[in-house]
Residue, then its C-alpha position, 0 to 999 in steps of 0.5 A: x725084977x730084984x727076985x729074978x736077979x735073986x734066983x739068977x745069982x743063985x743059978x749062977x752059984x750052982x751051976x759054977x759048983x756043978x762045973x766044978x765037980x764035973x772036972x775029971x781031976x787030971x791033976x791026981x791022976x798024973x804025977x808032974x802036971x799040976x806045975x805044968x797047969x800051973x804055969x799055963x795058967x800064970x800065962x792066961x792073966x785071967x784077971x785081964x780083960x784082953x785077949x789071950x793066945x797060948x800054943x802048946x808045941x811039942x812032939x806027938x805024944x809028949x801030952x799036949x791035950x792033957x795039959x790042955x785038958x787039965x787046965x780047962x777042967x781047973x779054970x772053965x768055972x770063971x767064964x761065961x761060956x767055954x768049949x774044947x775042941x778036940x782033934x781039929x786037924x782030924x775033923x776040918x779034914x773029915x767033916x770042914x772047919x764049919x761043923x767045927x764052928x757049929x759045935x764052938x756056938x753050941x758049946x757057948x750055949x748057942x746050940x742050933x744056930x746053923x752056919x752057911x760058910x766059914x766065912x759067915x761062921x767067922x762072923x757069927x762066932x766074932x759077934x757072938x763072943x764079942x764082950x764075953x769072957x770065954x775060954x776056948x781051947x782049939x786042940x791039934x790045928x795044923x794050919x794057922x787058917x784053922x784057927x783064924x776061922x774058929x776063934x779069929x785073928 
């Protein structure tokens, strides 16, 4: 058993640094956002173990996503599991929230579990990420139901 928890920790060790380098550098590309990154960050309290929510508002455009996405590709290495999902509005409309959720659980290395309804989707998602350190990020949601139903209340 201590061999196994030997080549565990050695996994872990690479796959972080792989996660690591599979970051685009948003920050080197576009002047001004690395304190914006910066500040987002300082609001998750990553050392807390509680639940945190952040909404990014403001007018189309303006590089919501690209935040998002920069600060994603910066601190994905310190969770468990983690998945972004883009474009909500666009996809619920196009395809319902429980597609979404089936990508959320396969982004979390829950890939294959079928949902039924949205409903059991929630439940599933709930059980799934319960006592977990995940960072999801749901981007463009337009209604607050939308949300609820792909990461809970």
């Amino acid at each position: 058993m201590h061999e196994a928890n030997f080549i565990r920790s050695i996994v872990q060790r690479i796959y972080s640094k792989l996660k690591e380098k599979r970051s685009n550098d948003i920050e080197d590309d576009l002047v001004g956002i690395s304190s914006r990154v910066e500040e987002v960050i300082s609001y998750l309290d990553l050392e807390s173990t509680d639940v945190h929510f952040i909404g990014i508002c403001e007018k189309s455009g303006m590089g919501k996503t690209t935040l998002a996405r920069a600060v994603f590709d910066k601190i994905l290495n310190q969770f468990e599991a983690c998945s972004f999902l883009e474009n909500v509005r666009e996809e619920s409309k196009a395809h319902g929230l429980k597609t979404l959720q089936e990508r959320l659980l396969c982004d979390i290395g829950k890939g294959g579990l079928r949902v039924e309804d949205e409903h059991k989707g929630m439940q599933v998602i709930s059980d799934i990420l319960r006592n977990k350190k995940v960072l999801i990020v749901v981007d463009d949601v337009s209604e607050r139901s939308q949300l609820e139903k792909l990461v809970g209340k």
